[in-house]
Structure formats: structure tokens, C-alpha cells
N, CA, C and O atoms as a MOPAC input file, in Angstrom:
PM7 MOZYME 1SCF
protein

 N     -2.48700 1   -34.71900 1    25.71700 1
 C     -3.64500 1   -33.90100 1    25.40400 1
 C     -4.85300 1   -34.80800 1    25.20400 1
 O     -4.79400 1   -35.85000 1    24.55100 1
 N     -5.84500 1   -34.39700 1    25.74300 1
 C     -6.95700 1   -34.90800 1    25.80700 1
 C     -7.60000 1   -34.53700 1    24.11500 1
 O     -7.12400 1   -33.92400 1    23.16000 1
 N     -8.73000 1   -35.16500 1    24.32200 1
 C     -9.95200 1   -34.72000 1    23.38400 1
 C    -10.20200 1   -33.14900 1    23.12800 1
 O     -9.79600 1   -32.41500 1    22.22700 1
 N    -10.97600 1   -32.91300 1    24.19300 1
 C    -11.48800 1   -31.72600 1    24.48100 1
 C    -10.48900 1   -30.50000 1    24.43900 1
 O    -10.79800 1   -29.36700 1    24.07000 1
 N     -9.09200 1   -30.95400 1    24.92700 1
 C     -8.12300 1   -29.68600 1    24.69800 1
 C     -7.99100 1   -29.52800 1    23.20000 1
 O     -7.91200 1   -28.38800 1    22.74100 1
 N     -7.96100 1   -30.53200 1    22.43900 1
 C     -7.40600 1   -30.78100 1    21.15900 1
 C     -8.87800 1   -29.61600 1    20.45500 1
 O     -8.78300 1   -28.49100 1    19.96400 1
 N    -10.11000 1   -30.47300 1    20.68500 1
 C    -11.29900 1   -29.65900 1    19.92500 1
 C    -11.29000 1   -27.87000 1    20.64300 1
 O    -11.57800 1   -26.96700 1    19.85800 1
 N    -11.05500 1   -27.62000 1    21.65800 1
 C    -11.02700 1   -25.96000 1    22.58600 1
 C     -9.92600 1   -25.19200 1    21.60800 1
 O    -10.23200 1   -24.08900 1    21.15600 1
 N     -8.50900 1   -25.84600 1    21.25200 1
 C     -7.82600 1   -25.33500 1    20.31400 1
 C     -7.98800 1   -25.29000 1    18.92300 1
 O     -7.49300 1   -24.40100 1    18.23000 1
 N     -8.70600 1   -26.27600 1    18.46300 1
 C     -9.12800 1   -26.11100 1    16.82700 1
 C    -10.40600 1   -25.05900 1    17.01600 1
 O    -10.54400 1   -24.24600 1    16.10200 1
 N    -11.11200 1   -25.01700 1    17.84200 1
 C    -12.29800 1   -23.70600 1    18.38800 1
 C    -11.21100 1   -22.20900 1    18.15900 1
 O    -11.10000 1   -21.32700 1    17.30700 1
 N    -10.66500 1   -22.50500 1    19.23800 1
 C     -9.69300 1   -21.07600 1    19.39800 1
 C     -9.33300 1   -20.72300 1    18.91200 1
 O     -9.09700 1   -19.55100 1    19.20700 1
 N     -8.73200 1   -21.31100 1    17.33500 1
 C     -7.70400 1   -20.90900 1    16.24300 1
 C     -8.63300 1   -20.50700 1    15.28600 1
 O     -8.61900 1   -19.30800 1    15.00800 1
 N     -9.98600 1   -21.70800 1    14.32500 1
 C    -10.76000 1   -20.98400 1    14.18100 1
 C    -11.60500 1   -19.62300 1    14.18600 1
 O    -11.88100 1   -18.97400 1    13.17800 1
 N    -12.04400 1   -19.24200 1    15.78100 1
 C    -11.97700 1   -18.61100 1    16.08800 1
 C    -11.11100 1   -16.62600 1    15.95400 1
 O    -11.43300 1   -15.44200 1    15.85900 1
 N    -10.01300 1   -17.46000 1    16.03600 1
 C     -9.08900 1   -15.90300 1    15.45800 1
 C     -8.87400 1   -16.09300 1    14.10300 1
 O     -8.12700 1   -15.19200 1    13.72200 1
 N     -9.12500 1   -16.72200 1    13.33100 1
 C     -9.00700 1   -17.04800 1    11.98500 1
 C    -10.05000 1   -16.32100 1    11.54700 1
 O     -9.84000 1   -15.88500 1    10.41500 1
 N    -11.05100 1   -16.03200 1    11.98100 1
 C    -12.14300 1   -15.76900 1    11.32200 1
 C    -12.07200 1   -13.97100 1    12.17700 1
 O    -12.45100 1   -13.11500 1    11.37800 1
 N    -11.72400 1   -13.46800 1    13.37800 1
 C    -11.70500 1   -12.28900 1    14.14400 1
 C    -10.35000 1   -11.55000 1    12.60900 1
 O    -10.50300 1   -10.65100 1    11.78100 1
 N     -9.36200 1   -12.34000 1    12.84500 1
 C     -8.54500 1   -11.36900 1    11.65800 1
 C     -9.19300 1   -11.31400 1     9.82500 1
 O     -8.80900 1   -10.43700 1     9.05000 1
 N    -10.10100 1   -12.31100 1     9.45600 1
 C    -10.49200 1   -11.91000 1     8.54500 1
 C    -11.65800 1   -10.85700 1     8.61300 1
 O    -12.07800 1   -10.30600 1     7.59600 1
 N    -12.12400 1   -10.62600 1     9.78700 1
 C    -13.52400 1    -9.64600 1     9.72600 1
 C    -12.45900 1    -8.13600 1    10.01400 1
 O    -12.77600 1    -7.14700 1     9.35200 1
 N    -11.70200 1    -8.05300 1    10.61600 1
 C    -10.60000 1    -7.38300 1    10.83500 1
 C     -9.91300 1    -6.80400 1     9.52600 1
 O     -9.80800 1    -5.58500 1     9.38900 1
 N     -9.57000 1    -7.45500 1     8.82200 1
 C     -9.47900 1    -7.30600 1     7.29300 1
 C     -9.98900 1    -6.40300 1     6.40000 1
 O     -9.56600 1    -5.39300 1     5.83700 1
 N    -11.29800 1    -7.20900 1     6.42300 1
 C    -12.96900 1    -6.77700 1     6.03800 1
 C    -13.17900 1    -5.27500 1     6.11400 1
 O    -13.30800 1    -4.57100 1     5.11200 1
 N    -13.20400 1    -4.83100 1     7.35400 1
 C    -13.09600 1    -3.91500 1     8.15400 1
 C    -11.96600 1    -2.43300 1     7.72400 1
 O    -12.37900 1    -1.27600 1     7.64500 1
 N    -10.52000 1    -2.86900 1     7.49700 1
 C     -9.61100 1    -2.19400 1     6.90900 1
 C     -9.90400 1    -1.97800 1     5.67000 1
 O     -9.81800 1    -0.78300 1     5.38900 1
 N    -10.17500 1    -2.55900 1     4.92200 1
 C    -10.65300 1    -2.78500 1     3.42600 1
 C    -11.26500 1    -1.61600 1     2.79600 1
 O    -11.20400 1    -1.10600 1     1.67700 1
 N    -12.15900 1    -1.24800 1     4.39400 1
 C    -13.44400 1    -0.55400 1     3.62700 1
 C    -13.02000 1     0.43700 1     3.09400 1
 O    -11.84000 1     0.64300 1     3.37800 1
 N    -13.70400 1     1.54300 1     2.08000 1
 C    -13.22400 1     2.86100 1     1.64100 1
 C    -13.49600 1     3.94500 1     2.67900 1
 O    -14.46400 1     4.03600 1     3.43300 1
 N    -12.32000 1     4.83800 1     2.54700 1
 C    -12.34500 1     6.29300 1     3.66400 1
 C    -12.58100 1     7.51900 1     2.95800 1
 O    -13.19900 1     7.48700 1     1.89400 1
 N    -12.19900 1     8.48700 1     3.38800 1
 C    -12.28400 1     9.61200 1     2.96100 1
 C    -10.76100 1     9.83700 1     2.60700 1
 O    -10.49700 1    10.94500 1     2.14100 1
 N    -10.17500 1     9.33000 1     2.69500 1
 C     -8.45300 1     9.68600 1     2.47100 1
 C     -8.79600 1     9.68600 1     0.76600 1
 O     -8.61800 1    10.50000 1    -0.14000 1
 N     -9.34400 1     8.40900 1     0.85400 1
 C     -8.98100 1     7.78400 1    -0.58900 1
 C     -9.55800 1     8.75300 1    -1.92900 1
 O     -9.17100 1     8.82100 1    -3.09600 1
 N    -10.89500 1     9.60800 1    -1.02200 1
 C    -11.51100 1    10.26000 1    -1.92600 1
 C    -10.85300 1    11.29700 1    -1.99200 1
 O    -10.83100 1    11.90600 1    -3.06100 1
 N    -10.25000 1    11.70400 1    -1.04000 1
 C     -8.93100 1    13.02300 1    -1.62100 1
 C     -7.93200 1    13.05300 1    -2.00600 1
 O     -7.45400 1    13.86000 1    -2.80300 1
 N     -7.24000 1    11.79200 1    -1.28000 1
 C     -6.65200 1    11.49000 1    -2.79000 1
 C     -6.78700 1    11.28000 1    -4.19900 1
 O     -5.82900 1    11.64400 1    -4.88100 1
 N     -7.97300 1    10.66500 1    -4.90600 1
 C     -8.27900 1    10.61500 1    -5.89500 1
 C     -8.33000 1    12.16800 1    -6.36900 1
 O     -7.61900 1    12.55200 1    -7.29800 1
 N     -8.96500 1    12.79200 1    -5.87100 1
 C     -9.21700 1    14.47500 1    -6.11900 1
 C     -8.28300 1    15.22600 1    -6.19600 1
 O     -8.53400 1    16.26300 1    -6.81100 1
 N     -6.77800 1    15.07200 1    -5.61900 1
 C     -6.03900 1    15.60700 1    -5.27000 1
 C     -4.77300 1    15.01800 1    -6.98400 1
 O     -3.91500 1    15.67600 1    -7.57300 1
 N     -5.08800 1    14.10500 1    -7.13100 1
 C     -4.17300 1    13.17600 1    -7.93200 1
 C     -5.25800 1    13.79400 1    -9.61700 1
 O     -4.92700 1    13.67700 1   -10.79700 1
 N     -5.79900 1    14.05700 1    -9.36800 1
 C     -7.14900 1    14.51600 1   -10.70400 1
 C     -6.23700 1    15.76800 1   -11.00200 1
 O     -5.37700 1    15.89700 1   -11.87300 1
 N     -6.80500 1    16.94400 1    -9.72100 1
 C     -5.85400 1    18.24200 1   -10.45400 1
 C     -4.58300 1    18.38200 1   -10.80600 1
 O     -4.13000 1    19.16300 1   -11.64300 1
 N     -3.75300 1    17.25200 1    -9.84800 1
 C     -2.14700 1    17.25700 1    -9.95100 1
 C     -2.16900 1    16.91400 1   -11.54800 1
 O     -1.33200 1    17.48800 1   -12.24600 1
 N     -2.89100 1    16.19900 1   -12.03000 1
 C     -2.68700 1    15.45100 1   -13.08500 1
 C     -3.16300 1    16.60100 1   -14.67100 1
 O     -2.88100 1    16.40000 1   -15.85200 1
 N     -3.91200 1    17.71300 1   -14.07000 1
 C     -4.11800 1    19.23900 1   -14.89800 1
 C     -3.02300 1    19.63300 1   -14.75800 1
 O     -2.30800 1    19.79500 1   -15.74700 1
 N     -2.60000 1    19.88800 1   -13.55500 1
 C     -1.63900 1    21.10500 1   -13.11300 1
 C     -0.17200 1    20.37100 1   -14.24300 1
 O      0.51800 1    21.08700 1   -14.96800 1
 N     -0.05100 1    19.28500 1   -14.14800 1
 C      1.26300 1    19.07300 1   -14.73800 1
 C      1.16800 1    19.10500 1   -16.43700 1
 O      2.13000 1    19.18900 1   -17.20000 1
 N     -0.50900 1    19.00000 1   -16.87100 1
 C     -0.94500 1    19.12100 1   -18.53500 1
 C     -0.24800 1    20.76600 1   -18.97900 1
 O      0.38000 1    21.06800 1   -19.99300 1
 N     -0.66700 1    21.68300 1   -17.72300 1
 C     -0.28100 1    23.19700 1   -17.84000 1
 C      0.76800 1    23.31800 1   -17.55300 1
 O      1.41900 1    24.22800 1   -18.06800 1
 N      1.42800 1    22.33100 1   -16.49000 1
 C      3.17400 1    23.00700 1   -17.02900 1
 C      3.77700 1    22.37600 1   -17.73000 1
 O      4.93300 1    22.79400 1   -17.78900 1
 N      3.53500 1    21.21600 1   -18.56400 1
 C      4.38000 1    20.77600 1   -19.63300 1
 C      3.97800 1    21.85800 1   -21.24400 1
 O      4.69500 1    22.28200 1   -22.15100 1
 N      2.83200 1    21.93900 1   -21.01500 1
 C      2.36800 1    22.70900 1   -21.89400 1
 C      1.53900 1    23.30800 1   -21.81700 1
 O      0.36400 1    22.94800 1   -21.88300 1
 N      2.29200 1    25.22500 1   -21.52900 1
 C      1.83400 1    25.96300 1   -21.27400 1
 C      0.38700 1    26.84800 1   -22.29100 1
 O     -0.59400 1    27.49500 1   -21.92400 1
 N      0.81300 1    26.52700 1   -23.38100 1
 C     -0.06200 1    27.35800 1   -24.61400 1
 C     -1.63600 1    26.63600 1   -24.51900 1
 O     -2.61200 1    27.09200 1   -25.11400 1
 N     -1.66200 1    25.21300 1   -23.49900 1
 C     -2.71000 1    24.74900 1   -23.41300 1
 C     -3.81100 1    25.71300 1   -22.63300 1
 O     -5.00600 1    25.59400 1   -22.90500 1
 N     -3.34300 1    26.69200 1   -21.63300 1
 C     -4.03800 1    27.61800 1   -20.90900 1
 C     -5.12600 1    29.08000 1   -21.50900 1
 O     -5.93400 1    29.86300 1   -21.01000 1
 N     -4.53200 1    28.80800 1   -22.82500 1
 C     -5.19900 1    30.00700 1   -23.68500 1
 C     -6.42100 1    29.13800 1   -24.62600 1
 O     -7.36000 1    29.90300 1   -24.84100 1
 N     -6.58300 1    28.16400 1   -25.05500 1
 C     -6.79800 1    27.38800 1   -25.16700 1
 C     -8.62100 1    26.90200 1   -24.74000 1
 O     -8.78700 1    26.78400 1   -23.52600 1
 N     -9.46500 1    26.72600 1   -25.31700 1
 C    -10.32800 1    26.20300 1   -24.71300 1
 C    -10.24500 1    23.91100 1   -24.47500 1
 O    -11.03800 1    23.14800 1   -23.92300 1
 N     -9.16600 1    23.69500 1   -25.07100 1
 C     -9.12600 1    22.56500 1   -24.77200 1
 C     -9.35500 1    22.19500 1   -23.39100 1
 O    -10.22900 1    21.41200 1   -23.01900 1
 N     -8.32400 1    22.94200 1   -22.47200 1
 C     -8.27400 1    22.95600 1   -21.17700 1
 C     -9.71000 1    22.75200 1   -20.64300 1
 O     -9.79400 1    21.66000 1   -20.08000 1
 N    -10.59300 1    23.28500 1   -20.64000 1
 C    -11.83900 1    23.43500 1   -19.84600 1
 C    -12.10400 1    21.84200 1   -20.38800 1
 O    -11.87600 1    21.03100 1   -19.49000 1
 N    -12.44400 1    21.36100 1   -21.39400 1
 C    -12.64400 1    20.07500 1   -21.96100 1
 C    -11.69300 1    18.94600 1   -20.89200 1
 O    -12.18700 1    17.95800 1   -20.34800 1
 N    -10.59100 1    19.27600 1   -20.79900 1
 C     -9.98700 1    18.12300 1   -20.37200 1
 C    -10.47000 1    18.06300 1   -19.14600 1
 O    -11.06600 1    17.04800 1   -18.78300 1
 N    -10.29200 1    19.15400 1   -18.29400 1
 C    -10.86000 1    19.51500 1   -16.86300 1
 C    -12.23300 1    18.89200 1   -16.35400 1
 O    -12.61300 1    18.30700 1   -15.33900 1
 N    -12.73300 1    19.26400 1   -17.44000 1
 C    -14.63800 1    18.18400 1   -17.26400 1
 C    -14.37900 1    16.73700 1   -17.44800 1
 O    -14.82000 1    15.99800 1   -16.56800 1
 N    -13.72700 1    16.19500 1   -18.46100 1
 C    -13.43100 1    14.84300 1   -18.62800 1
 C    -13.00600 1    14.38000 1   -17.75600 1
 O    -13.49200 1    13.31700 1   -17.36900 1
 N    -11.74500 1    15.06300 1   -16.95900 1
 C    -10.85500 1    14.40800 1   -15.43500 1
 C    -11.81400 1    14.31800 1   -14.45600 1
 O    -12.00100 1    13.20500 1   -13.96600 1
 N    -12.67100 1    15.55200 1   -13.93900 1
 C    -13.38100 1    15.37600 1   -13.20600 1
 C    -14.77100 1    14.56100 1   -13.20700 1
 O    -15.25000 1    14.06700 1   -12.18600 1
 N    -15.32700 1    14.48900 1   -14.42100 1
 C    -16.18900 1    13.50800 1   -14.70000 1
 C    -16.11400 1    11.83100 1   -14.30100 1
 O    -16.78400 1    10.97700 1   -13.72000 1
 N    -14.83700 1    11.98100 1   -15.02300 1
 C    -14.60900 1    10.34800 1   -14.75800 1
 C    -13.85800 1     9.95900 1   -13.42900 1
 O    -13.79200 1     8.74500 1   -13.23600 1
 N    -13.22600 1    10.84800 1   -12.38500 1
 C    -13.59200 1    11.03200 1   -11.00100 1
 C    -14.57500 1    10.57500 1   -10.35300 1
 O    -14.64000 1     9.55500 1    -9.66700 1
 N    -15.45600 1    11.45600 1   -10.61300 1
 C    -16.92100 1    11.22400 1    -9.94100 1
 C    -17.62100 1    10.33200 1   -10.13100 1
 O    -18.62600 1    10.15400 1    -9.44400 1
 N    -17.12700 1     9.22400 1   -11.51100 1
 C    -18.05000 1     8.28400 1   -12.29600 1
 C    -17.42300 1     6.82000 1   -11.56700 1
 O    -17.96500 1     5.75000 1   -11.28900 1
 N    -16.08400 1     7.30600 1   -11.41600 1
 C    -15.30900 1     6.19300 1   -10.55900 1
 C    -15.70300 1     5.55200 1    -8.79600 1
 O    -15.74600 1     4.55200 1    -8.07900 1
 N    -15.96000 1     7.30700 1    -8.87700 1
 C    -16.22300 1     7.07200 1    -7.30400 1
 C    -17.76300 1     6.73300 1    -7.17500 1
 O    -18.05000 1     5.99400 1    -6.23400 1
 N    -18.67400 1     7.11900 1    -7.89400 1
 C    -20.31000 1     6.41000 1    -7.75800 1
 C    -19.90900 1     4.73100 1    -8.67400 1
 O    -21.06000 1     4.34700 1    -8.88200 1
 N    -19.37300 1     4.09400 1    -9.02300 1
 C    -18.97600 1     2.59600 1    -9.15500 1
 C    -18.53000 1     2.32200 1    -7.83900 1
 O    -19.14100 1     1.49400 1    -7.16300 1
 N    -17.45800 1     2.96400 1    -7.35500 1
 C    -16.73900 1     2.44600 1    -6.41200 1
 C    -17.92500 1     2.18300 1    -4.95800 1
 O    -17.98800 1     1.16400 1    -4.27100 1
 N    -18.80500 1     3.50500 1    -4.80000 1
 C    -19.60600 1     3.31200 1    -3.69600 1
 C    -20.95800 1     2.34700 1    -3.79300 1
 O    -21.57800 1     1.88700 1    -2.83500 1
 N    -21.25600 1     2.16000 1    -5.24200 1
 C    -22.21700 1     1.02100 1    -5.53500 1
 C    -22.17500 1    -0.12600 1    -5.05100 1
 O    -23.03900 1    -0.76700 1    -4.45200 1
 N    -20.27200 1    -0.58000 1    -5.55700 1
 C    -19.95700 1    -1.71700 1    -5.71100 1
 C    -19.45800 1    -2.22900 1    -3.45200 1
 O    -19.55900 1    -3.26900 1    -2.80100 1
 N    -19.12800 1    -1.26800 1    -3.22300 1
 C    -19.25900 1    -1.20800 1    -1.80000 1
 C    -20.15800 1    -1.61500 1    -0.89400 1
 O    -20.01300 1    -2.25300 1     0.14900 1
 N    -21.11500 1    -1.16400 1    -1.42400 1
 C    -22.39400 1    -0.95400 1    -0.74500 1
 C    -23.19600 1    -2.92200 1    -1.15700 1
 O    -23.86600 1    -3.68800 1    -0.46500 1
 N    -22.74900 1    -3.00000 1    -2.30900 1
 C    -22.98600 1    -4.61000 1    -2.74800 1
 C    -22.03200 1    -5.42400 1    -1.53500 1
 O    -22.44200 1    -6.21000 1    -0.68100 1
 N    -20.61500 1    -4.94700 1    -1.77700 1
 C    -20.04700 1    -5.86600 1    -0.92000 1
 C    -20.20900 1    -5.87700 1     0.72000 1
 O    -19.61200 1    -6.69700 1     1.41700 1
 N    -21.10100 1    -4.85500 1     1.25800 1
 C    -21.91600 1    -4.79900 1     2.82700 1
 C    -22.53400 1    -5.89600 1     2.83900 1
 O    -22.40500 1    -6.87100 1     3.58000 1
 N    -23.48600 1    -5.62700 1     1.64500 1
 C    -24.96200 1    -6.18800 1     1.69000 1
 C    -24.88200 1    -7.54700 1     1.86900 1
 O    -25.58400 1    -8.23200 1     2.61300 1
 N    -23.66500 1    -8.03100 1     0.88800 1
 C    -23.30400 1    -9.32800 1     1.00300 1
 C    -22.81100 1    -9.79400 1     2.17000 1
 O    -22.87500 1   -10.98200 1     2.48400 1
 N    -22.12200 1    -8.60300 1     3.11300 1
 C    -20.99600 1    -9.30800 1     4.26800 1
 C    -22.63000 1    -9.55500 1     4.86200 1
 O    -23.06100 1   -10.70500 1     4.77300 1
 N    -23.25100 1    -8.81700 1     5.27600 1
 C    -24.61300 1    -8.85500 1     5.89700 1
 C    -25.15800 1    -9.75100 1     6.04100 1
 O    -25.37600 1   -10.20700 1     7.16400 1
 N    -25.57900 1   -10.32800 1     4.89200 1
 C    -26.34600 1   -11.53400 1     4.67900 1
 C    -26.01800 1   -12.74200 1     5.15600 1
 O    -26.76500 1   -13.50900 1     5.76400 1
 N    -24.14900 1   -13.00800 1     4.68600 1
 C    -23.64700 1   -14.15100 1     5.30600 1
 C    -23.44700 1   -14.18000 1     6.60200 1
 O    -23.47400 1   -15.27900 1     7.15500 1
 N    -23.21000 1   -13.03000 1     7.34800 1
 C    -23.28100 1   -12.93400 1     8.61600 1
 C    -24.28400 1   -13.21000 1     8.92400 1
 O    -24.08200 1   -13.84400 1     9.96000 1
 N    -25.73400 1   -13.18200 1     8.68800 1
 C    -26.59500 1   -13.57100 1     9.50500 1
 C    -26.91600 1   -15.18300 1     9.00900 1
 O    -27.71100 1   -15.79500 1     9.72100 1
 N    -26.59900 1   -15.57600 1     8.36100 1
 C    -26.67800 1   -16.53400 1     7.70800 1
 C    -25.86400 1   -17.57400 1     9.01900 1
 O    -26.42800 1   -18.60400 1     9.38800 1
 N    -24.78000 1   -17.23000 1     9.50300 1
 C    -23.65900 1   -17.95200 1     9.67900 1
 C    -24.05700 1   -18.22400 1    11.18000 1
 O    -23.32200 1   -18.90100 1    11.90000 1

């Protein structure tokens, strides 16, 4: 092996070294699955408060807990899309940087 084959393969490997981490990057990001799942895992998580304990339904606790679950849902998911939107900004930058 020459020079040049030796440097074309440390290029090439590089190269996909860096295609599977943007690849990564890429998978990483948040979907819409995730937000229905979260939503979906919120009420499951009522629905099972009311069948372990039913007398909770007469109850104005219930409405209380219901706002709290869903609150902190929604409080999760505006962090989560902040902190997202930081980690773009950043891929952004270094990308043009690079």
C-alpha cells in the first residue's frame, strides 16, 4: 500500500464515521409517536387511579389529579421542544462551522 491508498482510506472511514453519526443525529430527533405516547401513558395512568380506586370518581380529587397529569404533560413536552430546538441550533452552527 502506497501513501495515498493509506490517506483515501483514513478519508473513507472518517468519512462514514461521521455519515453514521449525522444518521444518529437524525434518529434521535423527537416524532409524533413519542407525543402520543406520552398522552396515551398520562390517561392510562388516570384510568388505572379509577380502577384501583373506584370511590375516587365521586370525588372532586379526580378533576385535580387530571389537571396535574396533564399539566405536567404539556410542561414536559414545551422543555422537551425548547431543549430540541437548542440542540438544532447547535447541530447548525457546527455544521456550518465545519
Amino acid at each position: 500500500m502506497n501513501k495515498d491508498e493509506i490517506e483515501s482510506k483514513i478519508l473513507l472511514n472518517k468519512l462514514q464515521r461521521q455519515q453514521d453519526l449525522i444518521q444518529e443525529f437524525e434518529n434521535l430527533r423527537p416524532n409524533w409517536k413519542g407525543i402520543v405516547f406520552r398522552t396515551l401513558a398520562s390517561f392510562a395512568t388516570i384510568l388505572l387511579v379509577v380502577y384501583l380506586f373506584p370511590e375516587v370518581v365521586d370525588q372532586p380529587v379526580l378533576y385535580v389529579l387530571l389537571i396535574l397529569v396533564l399539566s405536567s404533560g404539556a410542561e414536559i413536552h414545551a422543555e422537551s421542544r425548547k431543549i430540541n430546538q437548542r440542540i438544532d441550533a447547535l447541530y447548525r452552527l457546527l455544521k456550518d462551522d465545519a
